[in-house]
MMTF fields as JSON, N, C-alpha, C and O atoms, coordinates in Angstrom:
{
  "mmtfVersion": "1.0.0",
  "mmtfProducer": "UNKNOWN",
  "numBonds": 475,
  "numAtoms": 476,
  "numGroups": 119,
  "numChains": 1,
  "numModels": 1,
  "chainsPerModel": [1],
  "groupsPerChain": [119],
  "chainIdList": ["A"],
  "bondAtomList": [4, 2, 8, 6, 12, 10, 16, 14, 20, 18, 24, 22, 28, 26, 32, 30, 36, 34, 40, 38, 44, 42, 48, 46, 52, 50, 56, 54, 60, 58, 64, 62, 68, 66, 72, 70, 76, 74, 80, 78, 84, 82, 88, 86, 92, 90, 96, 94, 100, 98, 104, 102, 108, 106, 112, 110, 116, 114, 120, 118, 124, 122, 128, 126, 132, 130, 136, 134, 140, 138, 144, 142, 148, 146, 152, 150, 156, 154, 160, 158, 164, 162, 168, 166, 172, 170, 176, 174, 180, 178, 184, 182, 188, 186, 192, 190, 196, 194, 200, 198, 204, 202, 208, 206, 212, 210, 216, 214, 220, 218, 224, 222, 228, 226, 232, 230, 236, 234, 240, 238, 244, 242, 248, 246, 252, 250, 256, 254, 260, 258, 264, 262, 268, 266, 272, 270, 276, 274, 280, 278, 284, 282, 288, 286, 292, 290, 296, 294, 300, 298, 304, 302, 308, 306, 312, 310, 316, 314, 320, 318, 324, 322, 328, 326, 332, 330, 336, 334, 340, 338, 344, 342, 348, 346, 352, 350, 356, 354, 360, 358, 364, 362, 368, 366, 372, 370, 376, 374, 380, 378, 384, 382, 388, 386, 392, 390, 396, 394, 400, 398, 404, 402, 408, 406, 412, 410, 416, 414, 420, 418, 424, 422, 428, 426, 432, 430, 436, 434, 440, 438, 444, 442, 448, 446, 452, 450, 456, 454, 460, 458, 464, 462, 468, 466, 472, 470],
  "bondOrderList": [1, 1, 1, 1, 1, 1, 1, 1, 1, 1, 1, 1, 1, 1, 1, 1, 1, 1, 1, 1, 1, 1, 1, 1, 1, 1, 1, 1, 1, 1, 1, 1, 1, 1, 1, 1, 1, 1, 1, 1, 1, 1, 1, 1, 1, 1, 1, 1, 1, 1, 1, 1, 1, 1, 1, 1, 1, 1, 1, 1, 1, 1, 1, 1, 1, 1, 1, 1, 1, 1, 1, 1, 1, 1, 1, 1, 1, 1, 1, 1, 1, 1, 1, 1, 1, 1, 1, 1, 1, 1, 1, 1, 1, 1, 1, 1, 1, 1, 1, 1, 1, 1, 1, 1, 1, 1, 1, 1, 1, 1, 1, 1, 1, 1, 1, 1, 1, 1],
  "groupList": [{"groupName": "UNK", "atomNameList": ["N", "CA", "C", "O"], "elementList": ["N", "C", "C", "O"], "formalChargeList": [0, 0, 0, 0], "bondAtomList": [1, 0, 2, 1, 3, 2], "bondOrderList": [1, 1, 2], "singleLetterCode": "X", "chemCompType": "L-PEPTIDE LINKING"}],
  "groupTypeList": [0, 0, 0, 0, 0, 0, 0, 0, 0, 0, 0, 0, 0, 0, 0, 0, 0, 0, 0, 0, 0, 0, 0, 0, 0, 0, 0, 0, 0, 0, 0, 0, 0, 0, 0, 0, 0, 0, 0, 0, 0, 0, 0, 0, 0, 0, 0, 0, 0, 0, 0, 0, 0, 0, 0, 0, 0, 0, 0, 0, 0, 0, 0, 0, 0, 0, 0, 0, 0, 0, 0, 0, 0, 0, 0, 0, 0, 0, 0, 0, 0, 0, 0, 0, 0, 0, 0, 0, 0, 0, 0, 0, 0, 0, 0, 0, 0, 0, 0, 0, 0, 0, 0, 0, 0, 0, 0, 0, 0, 0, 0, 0, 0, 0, 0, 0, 0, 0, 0],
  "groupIdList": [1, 2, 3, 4, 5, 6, 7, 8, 9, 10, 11, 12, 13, 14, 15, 16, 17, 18, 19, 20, 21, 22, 23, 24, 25, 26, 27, 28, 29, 30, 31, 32, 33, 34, 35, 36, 37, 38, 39, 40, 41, 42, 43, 44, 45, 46, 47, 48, 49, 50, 51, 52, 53, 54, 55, 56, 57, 58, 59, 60, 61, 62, 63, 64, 65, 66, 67, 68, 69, 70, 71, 72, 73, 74, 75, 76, 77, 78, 79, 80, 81, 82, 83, 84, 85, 86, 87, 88, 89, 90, 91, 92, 93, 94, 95, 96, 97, 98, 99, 100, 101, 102, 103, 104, 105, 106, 107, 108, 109, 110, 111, 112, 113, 114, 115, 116, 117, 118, 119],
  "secStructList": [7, 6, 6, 2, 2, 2, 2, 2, 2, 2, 2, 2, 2, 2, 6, 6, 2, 2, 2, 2, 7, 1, 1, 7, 6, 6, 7, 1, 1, 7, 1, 3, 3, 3, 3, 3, 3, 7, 1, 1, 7, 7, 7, 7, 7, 7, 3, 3, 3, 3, 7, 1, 7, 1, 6, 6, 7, 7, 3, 3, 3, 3, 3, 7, 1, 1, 1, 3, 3, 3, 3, 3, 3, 7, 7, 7, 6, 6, 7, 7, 7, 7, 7, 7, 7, 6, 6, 2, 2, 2, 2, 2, 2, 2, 1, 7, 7, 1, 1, 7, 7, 6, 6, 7, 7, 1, 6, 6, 1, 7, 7, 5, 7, 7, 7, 1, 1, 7, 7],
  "xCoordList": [-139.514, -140.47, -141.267, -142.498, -140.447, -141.138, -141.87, -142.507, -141.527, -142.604, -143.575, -144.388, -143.618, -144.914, -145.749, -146.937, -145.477, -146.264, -146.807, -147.973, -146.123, -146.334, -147.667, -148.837, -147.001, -148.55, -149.537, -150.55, -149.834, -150.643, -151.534, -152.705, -150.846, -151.39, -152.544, -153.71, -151.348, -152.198, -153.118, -154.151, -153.335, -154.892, -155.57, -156.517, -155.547, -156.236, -156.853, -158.054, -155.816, -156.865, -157.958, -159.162, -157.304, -157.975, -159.384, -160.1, -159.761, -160.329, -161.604, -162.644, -161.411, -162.071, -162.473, -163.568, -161.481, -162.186, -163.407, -164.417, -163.339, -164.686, -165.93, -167.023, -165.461, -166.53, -167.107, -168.332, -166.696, -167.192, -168.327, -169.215, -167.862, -168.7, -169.591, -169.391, -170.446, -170.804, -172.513, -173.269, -172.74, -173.992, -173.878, -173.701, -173.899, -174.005, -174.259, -175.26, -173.212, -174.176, -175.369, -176.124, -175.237, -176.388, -177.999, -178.947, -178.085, -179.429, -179.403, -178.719, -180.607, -181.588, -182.576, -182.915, -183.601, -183.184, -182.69, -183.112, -181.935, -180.989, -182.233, -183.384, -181.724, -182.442, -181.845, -182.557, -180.543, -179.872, -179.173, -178.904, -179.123, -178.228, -177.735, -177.703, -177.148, -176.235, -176.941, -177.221, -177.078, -177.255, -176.365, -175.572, -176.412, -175.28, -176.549, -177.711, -175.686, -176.239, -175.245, -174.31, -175.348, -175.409, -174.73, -174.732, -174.227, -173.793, -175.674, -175.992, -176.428, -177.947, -178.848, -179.907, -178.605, -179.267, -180.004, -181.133, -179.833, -180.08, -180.086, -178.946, -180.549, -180.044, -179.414, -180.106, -177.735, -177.362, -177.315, -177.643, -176.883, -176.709, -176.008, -174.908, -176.051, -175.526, -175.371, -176.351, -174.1, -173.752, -173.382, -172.561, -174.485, -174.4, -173.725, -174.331, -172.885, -172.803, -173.849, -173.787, -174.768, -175.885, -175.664, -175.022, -176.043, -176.234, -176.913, -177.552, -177.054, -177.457, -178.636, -179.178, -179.573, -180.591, -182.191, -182.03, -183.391, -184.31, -184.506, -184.937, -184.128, -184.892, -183.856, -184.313, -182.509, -181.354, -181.207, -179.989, -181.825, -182.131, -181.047, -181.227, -179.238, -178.686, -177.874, -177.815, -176.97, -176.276, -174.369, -173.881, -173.901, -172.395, -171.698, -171.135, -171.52, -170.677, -171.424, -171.715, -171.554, -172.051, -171.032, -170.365, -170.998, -169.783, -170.885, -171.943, -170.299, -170.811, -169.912, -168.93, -169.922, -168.79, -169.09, -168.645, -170.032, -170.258, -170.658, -170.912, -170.663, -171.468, -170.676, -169.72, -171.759, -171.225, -171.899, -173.032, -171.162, -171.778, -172.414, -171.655, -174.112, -174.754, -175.253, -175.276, -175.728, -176.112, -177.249, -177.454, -178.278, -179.811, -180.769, -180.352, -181.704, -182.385, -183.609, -184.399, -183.35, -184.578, -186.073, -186.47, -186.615, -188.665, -188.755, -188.493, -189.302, -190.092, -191.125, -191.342, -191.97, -193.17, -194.027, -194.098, -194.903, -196.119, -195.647, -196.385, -194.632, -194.222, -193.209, -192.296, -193.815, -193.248, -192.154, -192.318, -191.189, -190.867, -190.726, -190.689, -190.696, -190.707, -190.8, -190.169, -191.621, -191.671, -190.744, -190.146, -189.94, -188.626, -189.402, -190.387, -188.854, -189.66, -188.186, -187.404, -187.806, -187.268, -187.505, -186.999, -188.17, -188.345, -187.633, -186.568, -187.985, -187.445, -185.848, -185.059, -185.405, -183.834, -183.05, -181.858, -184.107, -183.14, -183.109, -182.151, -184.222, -184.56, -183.105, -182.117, -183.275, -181.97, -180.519, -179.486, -180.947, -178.931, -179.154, -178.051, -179.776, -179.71, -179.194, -178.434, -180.034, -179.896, -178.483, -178.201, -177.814, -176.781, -175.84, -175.88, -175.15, -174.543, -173.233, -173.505, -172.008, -170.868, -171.332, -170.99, -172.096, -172.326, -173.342, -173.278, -174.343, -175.598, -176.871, -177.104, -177.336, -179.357, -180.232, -181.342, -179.602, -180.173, -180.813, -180.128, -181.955, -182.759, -183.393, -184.211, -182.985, -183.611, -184.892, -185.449, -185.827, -186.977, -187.837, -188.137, -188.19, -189.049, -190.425, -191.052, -190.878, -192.921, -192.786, -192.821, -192.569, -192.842, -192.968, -193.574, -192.182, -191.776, -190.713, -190.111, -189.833, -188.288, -188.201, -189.069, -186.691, -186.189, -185.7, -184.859, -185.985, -186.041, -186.01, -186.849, -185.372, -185.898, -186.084, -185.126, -187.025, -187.512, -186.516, -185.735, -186.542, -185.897, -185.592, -186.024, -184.537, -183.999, -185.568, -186.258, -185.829, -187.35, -188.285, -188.687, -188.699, -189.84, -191.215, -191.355, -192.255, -193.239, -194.268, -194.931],
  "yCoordList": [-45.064, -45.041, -43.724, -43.69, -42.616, -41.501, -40.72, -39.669, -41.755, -41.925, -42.213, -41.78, -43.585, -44.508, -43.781, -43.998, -42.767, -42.071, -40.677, -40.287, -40.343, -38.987, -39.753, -39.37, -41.097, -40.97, -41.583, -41.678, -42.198, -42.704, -41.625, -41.845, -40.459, -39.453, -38.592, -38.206, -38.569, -37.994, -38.8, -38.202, -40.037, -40.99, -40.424, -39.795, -40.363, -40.391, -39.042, -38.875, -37.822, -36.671, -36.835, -36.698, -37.189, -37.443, -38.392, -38.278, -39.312, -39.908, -38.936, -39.497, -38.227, -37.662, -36.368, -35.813, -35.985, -34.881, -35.512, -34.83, -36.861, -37.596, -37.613, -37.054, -38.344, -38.533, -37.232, -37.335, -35.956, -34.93, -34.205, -33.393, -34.928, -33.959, -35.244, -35.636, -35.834, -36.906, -36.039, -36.292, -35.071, -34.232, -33.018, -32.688, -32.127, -30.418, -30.268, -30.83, -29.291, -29.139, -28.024, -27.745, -27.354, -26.329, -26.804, -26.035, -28.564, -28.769, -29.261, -30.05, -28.359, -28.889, -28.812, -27.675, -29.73, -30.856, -31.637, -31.364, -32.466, -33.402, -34.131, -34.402, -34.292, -35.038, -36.049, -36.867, -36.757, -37.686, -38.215, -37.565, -39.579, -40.376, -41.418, -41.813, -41.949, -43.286, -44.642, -44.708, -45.547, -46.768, -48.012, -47.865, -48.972, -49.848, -50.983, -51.228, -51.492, -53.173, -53.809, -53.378, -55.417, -56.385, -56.898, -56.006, -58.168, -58.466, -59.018, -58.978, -59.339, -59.659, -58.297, -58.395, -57.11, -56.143, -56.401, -55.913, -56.792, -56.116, -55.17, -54.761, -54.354, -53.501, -53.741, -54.326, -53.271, -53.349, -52.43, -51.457, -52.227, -51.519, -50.388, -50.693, -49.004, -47.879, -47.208, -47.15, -46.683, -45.471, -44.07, -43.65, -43.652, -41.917, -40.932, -41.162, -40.061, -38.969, -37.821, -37.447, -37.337, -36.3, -35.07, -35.18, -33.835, -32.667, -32.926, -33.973, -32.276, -32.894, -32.459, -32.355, -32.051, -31.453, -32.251, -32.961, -31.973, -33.079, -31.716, -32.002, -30.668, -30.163, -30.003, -29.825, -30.067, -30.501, -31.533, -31.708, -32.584, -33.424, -34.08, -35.055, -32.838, -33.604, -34.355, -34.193, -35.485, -36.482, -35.833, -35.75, -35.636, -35.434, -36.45, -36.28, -37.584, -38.463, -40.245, -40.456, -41.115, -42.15, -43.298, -43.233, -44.509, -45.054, -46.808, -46.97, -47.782, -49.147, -50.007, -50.231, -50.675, -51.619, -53.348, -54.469, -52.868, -54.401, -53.772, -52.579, -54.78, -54.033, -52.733, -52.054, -52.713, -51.485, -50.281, -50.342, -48.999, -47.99, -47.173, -46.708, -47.008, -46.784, -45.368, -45.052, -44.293, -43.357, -43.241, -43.467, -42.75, -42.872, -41.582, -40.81, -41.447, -40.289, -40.423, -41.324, -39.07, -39.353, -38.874, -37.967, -39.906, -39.632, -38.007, -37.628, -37.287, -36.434, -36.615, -37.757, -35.404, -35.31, -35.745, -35.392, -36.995, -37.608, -38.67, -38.851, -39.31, -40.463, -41.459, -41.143, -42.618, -43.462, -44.627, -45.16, -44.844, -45.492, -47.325, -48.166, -47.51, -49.157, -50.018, -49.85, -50.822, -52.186, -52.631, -52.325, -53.45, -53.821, -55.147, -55.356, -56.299, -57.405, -57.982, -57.095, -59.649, -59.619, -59.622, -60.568, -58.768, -58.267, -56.867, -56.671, -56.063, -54.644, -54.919, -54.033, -55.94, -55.995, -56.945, -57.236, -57.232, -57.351, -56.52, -56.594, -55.756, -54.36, -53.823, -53.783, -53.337, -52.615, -52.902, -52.251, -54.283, -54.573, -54.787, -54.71, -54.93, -54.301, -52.691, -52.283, -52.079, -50.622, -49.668, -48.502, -50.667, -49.927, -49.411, -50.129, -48.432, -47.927, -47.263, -46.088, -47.48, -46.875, -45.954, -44.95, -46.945, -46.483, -45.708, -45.248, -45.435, -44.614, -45.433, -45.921, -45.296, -45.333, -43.946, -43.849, -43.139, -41.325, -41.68, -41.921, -41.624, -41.421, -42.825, -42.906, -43.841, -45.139, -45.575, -45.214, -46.227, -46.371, -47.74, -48.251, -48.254, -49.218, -49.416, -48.376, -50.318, -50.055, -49.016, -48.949, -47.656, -46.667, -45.446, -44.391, -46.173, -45.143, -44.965, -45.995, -43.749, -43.538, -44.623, -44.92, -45.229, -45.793, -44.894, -44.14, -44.693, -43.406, -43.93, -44.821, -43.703, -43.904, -43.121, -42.378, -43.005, -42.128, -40.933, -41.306, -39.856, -38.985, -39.625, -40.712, -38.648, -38.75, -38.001, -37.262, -38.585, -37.362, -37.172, -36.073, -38.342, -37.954, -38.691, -39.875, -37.349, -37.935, -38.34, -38.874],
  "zCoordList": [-31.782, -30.703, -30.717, -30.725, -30.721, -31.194, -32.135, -32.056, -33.31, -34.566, -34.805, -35.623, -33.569, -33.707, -32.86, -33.096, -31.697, -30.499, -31.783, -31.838, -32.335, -32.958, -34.021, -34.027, -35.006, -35.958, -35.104, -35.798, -33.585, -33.305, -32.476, -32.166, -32.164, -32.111, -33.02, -32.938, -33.97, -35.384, -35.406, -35.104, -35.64, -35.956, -34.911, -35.383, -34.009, -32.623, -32.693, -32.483, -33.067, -33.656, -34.727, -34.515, -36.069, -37.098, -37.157, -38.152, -36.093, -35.683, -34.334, -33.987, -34.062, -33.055, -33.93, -33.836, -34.754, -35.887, -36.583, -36.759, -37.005, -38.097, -37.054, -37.144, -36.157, -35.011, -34.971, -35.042, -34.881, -34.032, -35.004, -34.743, -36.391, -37.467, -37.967, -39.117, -37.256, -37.776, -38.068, -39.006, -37.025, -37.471, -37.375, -36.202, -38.122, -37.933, -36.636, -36.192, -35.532, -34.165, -34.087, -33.156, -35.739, -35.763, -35.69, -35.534, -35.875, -36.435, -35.119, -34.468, -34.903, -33.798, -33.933, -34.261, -33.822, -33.901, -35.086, -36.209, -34.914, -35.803, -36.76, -36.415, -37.766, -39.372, -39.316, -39.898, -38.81, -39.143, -37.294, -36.284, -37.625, -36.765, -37.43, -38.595, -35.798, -36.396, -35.496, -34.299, -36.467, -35.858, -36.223, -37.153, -35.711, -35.225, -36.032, -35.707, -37.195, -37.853, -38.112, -38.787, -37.384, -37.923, -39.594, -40.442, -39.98, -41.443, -41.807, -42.996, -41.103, -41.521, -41.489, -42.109, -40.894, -40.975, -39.679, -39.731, -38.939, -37.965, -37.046, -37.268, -36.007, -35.265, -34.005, -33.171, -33.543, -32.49, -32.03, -32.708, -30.636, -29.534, -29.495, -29.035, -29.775, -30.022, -28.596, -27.854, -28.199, -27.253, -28.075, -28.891, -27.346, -27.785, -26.749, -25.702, -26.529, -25.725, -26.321, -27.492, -25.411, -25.336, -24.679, -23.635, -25.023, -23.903, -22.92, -23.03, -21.806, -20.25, -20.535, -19.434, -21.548, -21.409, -22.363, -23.356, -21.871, -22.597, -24.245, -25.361, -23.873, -24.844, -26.102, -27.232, -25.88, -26.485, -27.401, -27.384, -28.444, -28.968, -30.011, -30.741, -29.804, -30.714, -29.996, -28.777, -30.768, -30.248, -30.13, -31.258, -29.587, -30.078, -30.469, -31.55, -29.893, -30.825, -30.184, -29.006, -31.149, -31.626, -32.08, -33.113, -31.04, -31.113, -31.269, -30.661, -32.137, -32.08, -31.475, -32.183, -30.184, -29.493, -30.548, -30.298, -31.753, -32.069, -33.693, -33.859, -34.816, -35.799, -36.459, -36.083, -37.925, -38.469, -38.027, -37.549, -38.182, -37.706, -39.014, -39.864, -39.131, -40.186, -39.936, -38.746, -40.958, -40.937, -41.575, -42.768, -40.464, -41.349, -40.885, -40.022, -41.332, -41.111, -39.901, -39.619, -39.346, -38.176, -38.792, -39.525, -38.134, -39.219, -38.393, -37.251, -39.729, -39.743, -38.779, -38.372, -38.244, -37.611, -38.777, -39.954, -37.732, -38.202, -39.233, -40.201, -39.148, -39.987, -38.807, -38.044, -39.079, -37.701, -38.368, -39.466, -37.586, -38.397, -38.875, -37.977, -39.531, -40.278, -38.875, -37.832, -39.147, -37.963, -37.91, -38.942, -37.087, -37.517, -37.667, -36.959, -38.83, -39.083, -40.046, -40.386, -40.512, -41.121, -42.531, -43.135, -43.215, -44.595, -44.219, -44.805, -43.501, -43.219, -42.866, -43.198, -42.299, -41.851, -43.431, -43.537, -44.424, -44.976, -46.393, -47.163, -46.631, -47.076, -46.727, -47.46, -45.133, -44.631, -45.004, -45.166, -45.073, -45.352, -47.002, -47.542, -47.572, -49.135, -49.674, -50.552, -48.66, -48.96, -48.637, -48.912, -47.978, -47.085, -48.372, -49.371, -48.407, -49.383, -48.966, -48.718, -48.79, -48.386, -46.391, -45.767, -46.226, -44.299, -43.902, -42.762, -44.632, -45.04, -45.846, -46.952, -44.907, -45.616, -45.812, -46.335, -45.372, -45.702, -47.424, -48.419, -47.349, -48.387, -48.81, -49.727, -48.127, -48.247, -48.414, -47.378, -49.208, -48.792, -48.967, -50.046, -47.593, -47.551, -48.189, -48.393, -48.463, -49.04, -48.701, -47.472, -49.405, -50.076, -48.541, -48.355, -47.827, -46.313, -46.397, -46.7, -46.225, -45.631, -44.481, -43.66, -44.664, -43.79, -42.889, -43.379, -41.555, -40.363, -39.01, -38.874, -38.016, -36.886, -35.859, -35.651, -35.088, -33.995, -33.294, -32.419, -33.586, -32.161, -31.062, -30.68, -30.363, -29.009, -28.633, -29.336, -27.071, -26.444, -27.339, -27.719, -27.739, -28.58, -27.662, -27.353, -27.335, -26.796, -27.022, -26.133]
}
């Protein structure tokens, strides 16, 4: 009984250690997030925990209650990103590579999606 409490512990750390480093907390603003797809490439519904603040733009931890949890890059200033259309969602679920699209690219655009506060 006290074995099973001790390694379910350990996961439960080891698990909140991955989560926590999912983005450098030095980059601000953040180059990368996480989004939540679908087995068709679609996009689901992502919960983020945020700093209480608008000018604060990184995410601390990024959880999918549905779907895989994907890692992709946020567009640069002055590049918007991909329509979502189904040529682009199945682009997306082509590209997926061990939980990452970081460096992906659609008709000849990074696959990217918008900042947190972007006005």
């Amino acid at each position: 009984m006290i074995r099973t409490a001790l390694i379910a512990a350990a996961a439960l750390v080891a698990s909140a250690g991955a989560a926590l480093a999912q983005a450098p907390l030095s980059q601000n603003p953040p180059t990368q997030t996480i989004i939540c797809l679908d087995v068709s490439g679609q996009t689901l519904p992502v919960s983020c925990t945020v700093p209480a603040s608008r000018l604060d733009k990184r995410e601390d931890f990024c959880t999918c209650r549905t779907g895989t949890q994907v890692d992709i890059a946020i567009c640069p200033d002055g590049v918007r990103p991909p329509a979502e259309n189904r040529a682009y969602e199945r682009a997306r679920k082509a590209a997926v590579k061990n939980g990452s699209l970081l460096g992906a690219m659609f008709e000849g655009q990074p696959m990217c999606v918008a900042g947190r506060n972007t006005f």
